[in-house]
C-alpha positions, 0 to 999 in steps of 0.5 A: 550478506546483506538484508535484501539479499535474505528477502530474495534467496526466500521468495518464491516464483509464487511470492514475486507473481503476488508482488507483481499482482499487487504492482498491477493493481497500482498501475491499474488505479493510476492507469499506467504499465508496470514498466513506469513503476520501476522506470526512473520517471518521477511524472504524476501519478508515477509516485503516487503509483509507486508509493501505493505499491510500496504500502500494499507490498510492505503490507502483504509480505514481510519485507525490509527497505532495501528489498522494496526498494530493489524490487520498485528499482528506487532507493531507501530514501524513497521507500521512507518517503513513500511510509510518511506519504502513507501517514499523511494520507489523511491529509490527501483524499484521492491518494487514500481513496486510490490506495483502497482502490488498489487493494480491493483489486489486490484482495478481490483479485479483479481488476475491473473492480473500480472501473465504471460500473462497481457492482454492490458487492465490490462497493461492500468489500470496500466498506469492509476493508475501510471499516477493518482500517477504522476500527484500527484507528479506533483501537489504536485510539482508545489505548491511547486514551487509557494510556493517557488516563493515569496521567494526572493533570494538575 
């Protein structure tokens, strides 16, 4: 038996309705169906949709390659693409600012969170998940730093 197969024979009704929820998100940020995801379209903003989705999953569940990439109806060369779009991100504002879009949606459960007039309390949530996803980095940061430090230079 192969590893998607042991992802599906221990996901629940409950767990696919959350991956659904978290595709919903993505669609809603990038203003497409969920049919586009899983669609063999590769048209802006469908991979950038899509490689939301596959980050938010991968996040949320404990889930390998080849399942993600059954469930988005790709391949497991598009779920690797989608990880490297998501360490380049730095590198391109909007994706990174559509993919917070997409999991405040996901962890408020709202999906008119980003629509036109963001009440203050949607705008905080997503300055405590951006200060949560900093302070990583800071951390991560840090031991580097350390590790760094008992490296003599001379």
């Amino acid at each position: 038996m192969n590893k998607s197969n042991r992802f599906f024979e221990n996901v629940t009704p409950e767990i696919m309705q959350e991956i659904d929820k978290i595709i919903d998100a993505s669609c809603s940020v990038y203003r497409i169906k969920p049919a586009d995801i899983k669609s063999k379209a590769r048209i802006k903003p469908i991979p950038d949709a899509t490689a939301t989705a596959s980050i938010l999953i991968e996040k949320y569940f404990d889930i390998n390659e080849t399942a993600l990439a059954k469930i988005l109806n790709r391949d497991r060369t598009s779920i690797y693409i989608y990880r490297r779009k998501f360490e380049d991100r730095k590198w391109n504002p909007s994706f990174e600012e559509n993919l917070m879009k997409a999991q405040v949606i996901v962890e408020t459960g709202d999906v008119d969170s980003y629509r036109h007039n963001v009440s203050l309390t949607k705008r905080l949530k997503a300055l405590e998940i951006l200060i949560e996803s900093m302070t990583k980095k800071k951390e991560k940061i840090v031991e580097q730093i350390k590790e760094l430090s008992h490296v003599r230079m001379d």
